[in-house]
C-alpha positions as CSV (number, residue, x, y, z in Angstrom):
1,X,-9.6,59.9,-18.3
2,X,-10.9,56.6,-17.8
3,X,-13.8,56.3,-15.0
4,X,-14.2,53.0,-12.4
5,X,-17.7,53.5,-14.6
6,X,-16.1,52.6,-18.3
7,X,-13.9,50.4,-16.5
8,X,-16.7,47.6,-15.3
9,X,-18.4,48.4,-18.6
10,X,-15.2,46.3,-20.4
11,X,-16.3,43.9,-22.3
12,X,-15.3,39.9,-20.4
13,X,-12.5,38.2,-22.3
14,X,-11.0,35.3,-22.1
15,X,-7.7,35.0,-20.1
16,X,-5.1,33.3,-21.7
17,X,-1.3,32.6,-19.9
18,X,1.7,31.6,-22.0
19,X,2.4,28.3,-21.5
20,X,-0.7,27.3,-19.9
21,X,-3.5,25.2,-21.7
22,X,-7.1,26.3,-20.5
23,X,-9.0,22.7,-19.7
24,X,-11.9,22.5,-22.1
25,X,-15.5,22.7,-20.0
26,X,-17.7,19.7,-20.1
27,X,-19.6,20.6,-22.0
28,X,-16.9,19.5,-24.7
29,X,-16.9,15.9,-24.0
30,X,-20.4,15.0,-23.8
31,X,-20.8,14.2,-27.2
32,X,-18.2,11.9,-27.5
33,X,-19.5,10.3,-24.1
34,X,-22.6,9.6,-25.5
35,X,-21.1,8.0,-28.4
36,X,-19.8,5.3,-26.0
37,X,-23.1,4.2,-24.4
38,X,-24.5,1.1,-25.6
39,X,-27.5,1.0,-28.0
40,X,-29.5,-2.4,-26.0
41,X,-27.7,-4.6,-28.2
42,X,-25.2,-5.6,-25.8
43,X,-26.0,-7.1,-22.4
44,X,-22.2,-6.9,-21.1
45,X,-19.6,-4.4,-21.6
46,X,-16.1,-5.9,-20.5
47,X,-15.1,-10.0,-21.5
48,X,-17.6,-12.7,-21.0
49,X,-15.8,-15.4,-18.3
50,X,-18.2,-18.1,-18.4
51,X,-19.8,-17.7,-14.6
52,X,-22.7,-15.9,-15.2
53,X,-23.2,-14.1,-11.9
54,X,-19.5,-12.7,-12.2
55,X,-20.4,-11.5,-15.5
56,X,-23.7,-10.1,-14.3
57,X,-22.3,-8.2,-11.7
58,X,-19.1,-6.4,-13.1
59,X,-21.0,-6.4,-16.5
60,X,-18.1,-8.5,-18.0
61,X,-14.6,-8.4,-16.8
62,X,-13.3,-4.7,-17.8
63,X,-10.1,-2.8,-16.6
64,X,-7.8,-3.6,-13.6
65,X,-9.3,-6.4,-11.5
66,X,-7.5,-7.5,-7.8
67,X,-8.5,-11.2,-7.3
68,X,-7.5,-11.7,-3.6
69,X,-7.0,-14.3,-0.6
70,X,-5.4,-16.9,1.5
71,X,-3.2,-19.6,0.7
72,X,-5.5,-22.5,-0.5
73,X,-8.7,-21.1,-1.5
74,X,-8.5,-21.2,-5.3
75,X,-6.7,-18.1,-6.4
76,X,-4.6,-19.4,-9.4
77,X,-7.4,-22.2,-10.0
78,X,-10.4,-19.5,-10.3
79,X,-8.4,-17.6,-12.3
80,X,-6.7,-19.8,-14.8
81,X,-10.9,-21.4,-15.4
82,X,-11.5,-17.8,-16.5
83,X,-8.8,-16.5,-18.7
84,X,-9.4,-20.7,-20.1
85,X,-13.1,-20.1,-20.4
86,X,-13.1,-16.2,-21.7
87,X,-10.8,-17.4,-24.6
88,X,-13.1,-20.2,-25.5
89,X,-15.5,-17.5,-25.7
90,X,-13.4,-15.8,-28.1
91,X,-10.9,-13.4,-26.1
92,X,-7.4,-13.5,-26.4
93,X,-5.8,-14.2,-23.6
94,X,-2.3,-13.8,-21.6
95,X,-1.0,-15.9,-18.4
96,X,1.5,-14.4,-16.9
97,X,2.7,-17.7,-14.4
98,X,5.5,-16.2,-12.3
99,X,5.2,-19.0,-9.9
100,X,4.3,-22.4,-11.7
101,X,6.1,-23.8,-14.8
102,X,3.7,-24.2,-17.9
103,X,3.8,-27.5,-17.5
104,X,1.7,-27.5,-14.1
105,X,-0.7,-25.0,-16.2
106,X,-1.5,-27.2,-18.9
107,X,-2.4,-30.0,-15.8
108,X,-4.6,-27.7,-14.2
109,X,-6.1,-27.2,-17.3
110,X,-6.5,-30.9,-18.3
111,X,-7.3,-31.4,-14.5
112,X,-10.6,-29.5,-14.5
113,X,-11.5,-30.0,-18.2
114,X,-11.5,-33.9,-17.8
115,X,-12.5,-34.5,-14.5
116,X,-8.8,-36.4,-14.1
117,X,-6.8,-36.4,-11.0
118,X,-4.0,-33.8,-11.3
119,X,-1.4,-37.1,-10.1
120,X,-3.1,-39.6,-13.1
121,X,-2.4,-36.9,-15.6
122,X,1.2,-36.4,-14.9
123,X,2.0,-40.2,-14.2
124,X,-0.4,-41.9,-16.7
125,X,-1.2,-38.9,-19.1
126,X,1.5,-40.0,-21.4
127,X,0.0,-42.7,-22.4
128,X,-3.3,-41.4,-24.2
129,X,-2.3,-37.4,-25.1
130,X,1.6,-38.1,-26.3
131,X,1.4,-40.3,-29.5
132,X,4.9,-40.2,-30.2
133,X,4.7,-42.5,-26.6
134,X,2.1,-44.5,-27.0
135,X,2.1,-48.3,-26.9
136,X,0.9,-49.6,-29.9
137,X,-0.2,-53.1,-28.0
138,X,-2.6,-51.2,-25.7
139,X,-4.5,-50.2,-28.8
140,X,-5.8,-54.0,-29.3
141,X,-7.4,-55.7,-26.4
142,X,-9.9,-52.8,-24.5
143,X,-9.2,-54.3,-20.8
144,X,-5.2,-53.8,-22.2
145,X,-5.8,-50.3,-23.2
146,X,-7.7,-48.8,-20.1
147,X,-5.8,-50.8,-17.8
148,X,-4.8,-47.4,-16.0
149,X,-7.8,-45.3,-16.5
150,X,-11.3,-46.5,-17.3
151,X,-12.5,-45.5,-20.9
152,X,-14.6,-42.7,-19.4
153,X,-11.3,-41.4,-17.7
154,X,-9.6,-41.7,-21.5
155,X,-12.9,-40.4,-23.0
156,X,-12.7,-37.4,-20.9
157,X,-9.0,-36.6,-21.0
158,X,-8.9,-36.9,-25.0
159,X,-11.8,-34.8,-25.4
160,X,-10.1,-32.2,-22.9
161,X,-7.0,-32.5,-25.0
162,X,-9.0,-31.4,-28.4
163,X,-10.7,-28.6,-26.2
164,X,-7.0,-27.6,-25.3
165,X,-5.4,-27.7,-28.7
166,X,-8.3,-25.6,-30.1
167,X,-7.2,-22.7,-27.8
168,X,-3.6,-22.5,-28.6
169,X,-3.4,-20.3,-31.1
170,X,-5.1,-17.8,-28.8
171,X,-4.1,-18.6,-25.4
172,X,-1.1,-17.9,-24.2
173,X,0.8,-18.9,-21.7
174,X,4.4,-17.0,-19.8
175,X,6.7,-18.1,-17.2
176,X,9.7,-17.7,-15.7
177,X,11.1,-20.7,-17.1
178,X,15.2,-20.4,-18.2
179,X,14.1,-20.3,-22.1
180,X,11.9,-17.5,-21.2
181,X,12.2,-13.8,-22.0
182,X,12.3,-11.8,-19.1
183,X,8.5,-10.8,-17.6
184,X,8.4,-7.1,-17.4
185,X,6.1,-4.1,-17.6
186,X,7.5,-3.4,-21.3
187,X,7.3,-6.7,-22.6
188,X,3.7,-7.0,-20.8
189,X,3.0,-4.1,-22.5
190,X,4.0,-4.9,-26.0
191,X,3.2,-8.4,-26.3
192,X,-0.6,-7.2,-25.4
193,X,-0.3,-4.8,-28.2
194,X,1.1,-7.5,-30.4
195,X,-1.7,-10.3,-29.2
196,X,-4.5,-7.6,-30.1
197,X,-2.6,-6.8,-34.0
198,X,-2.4,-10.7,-34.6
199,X,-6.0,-11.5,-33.7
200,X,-7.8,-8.1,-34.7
201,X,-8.8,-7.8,-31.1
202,X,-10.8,-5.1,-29.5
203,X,-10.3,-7.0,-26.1
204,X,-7.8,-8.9,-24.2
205,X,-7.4,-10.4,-21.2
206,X,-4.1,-11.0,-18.9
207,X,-3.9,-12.8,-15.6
208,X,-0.5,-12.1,-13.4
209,X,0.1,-14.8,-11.0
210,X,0.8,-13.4,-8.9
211,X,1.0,-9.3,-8.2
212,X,4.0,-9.6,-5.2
213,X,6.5,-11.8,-7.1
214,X,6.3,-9.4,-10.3
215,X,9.5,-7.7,-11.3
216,X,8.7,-3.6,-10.3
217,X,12.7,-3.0,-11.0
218,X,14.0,-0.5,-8.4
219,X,12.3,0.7,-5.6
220,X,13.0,2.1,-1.9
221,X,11.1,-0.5,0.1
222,X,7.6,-2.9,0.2
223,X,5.4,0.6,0.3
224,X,7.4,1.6,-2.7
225,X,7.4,-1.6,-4.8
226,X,3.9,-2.0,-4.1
227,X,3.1,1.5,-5.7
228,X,5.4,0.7,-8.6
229,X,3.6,-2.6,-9.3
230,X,-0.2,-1.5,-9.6
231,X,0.5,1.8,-11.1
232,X,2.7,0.1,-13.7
233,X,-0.4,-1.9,-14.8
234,X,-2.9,0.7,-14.5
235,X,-0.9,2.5,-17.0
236,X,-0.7,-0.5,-18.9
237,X,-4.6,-1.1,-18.8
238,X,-5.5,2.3,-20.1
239,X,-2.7,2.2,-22.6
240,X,-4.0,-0.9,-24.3
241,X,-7.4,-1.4,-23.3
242,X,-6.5,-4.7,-22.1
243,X,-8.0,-6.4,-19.0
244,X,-6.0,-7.3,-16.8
245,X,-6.3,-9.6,-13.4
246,X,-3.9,-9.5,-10.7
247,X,-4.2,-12.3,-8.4
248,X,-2.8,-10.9,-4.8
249,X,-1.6,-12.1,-1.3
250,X,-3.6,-10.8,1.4
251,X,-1.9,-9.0,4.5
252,X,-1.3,-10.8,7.6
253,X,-4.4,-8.8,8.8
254,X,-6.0,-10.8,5.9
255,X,-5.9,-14.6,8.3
256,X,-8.3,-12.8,10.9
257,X,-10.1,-9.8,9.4
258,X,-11.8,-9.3,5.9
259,X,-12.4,-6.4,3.3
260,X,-10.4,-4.2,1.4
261,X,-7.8,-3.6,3.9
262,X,-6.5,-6.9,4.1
263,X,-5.0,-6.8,0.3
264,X,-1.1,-6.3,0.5
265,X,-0.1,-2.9,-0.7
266,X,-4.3,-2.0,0.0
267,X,-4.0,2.1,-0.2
268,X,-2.9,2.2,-3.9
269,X,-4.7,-1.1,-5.1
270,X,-7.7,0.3,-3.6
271,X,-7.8,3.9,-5.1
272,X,-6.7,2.3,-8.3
273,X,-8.1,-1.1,-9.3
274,X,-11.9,-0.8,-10.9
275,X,-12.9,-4.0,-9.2
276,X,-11.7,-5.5,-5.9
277,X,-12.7,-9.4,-5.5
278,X,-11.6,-11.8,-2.4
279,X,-11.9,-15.9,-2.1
280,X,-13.5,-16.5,1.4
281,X,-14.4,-19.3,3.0
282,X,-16.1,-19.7,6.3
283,X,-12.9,-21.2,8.2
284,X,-10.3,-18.8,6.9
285,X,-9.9,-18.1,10.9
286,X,-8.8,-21.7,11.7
287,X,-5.1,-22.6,13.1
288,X,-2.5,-21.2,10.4
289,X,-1.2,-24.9,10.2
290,X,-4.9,-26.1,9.3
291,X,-5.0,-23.5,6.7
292,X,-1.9,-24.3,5.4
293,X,-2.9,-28.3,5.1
294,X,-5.4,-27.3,3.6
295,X,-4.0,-25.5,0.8
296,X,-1.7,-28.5,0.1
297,X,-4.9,-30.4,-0.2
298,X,-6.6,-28.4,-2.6
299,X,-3.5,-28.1,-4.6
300,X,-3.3,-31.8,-5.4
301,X,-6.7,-33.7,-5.3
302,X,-8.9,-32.5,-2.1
303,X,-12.0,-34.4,-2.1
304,X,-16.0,-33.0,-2.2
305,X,-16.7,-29.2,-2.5
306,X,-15.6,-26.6,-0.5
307,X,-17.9,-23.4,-0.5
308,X,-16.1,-20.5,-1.0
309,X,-18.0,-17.3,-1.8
310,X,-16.5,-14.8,-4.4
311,X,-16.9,-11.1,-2.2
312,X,-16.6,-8.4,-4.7
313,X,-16.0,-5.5,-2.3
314,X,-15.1,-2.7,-4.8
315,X,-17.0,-2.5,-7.8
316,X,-16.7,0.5,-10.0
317,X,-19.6,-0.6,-12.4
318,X,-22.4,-2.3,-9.7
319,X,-22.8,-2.6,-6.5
320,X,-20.4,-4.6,-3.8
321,X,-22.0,-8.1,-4.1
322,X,-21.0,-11.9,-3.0
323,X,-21.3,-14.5,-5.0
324,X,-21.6,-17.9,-4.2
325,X,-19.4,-20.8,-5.3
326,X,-18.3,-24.2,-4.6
327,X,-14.9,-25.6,-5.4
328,X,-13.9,-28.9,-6.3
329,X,-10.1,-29.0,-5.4
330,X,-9.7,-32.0,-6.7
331,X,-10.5,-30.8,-10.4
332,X,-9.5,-27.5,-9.5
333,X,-12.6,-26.6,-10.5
334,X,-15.1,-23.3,-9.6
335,X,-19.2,-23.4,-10.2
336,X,-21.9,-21.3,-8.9
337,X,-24.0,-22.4,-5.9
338,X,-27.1,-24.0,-6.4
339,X,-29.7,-22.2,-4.6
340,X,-32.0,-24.7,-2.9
């Protein structure tokens, strides 16, 4: 007969339940962890954007990334000069323009590139991009030809234009234009996988403009959609491996208060999203009205610099952090601060 002795005296075995997979101790994994770390070699992990502090801090654009903020402060602007800027540093790169028709993106672009007024590019452009509409009599007598914008003006725009052509066959741009396929989480998803086959990419990036006015198909109410729209691109980030920017609304909390909370949707873009970044400006608690002037301003041809800091208040790989930039709405246009 079998004692309570020769009972705890059983050797310890593994339980095992039908159906049930054990998870594997760490143990397991940290080999392949280490395999990821970086040799020295590399002084940023995620895509290079061009503003060095931004890359500095988030050690290169990696993941899901919320760009947030008010009407007027740069969103789309800040944005489109880094997807534009990464690809010219050799990333493939998708925007997704769910508000603006391509043809405003390739202005903005032009805009900044040339230092050319948004208005002179769409009513004299024409005349010095387009070929097929040029004037062949404003090609002989100099005061002819730059009798709407100087020769540095011309200069600037046809070297813009050169700049521009050299990133088409990696930047690419989406809207919701009649011609266009429908913008969805499955065509977001394949056309990433399909940008990274064509170009042998390890990285991409993908800017949606913007987050509230994507298509989340059906859903209960705001709460619901709002779920449906970050997890769907979460999933889509660790799918791929592709970076992907979503420029967001802020709250109505967002006109008087500042931080995480005032993002639309804030409780799952918070827990989810590996960075969490905000335009703010010292006078974002001015008269709606002001603010909204404002915006219309910047949109087409403010004049001087605005200061608008970049707050990066969730920051899975550093530290929260501001960083401090002035904007030229005019040129649509983002550089770091000068300290003095």
């Amino acid at each position: 007969m079998k004692t309570k002795e020769d009972f705890d005296n059983l050797p310890e075995q593994p339980v095992e339940v039908k159906g049930i997979e054990k998870p594997k101790p760490a143990g397991e994994y940290l080999e392949p962890y280490y395999k990821t770390l970086g040799d020295g070699s590399l002084s940023l992990l995620g895509i290079e954007t061009g503003l060095a502090e931004l890359d500095k801090k988030t050690l290169g654009l990696d993941g899901l990334i919320v760009l947030g903020g008010i009407a007027g402060q740069g969103k789309t602007s800040l944005a489109l000069q880094l997807a534009f800027d990464a690809c010219e540093l050799n990333t493939p790169t998708i925007f997704y323009s769910l508000e603006m028709p391509r043809r405003a993106i390739f202005t903005k672009i032009l805009n900044r590139l040339a230092e050319v007024k948004y208005s002179d590019i769409l009513l004299k452009g024409g005349l010095y991009l387009d070929e097929t509409r040029q004037d062949k009599n404003l090609l002989g007598e100099e005061t002819d030809y730059y009798k709407y914008l100087d020769k540095e003006l011309v200069d600037n725009l046809k070297e813009a234009k050169e700049k521009l052509t050299k990133m088409t066959d990696k930047f690419y741009i989406r809207s919701r234009e009649s011609q266009e396929a429908e913008i969805t989480f499955e065509n977001v998803d394949q056309e990433i996988n399909l940008i990274k086959a064509e170009h042998k990419a390890d990285k991409v990036l993908i800017v949606i403009d913007h987050l509230q006015v994507f298509n989340a198909g059906e859903y209960k109410d705001q709460i619901d959609k709002e779920g449906k729209l970050i997890t769907g691109f979460k999933g889509i980030s660790e799918r791929t491996g592709a970076t992907i920017v979503l420029i967001s609304q802020k709250n109505k909390a967002g006109f008087t208060n500042r931080g995480l909370q005032t993002i639309k949707g804030s409780v799952d873009i918070i827990y989810l999203a590996d960075v969490v970044m905000f335009l703010e400006s010292e006078n974002e608690k001015e008269n709606d009205d002001d603010k909204e002037l404002d915006g219309i301003i910047d949109k087409f041809g403010g004049q001087g610099l605005k200061r608008i800091d970049l707050v990066i208040d969730k920051n899975r790989y550093n530290a929260p952090c501001k960083i401090e930039l002035d904007f030229n709405g005019e040129y649509s246009s983002f550089t770091e601060r000068k300290q003095k």
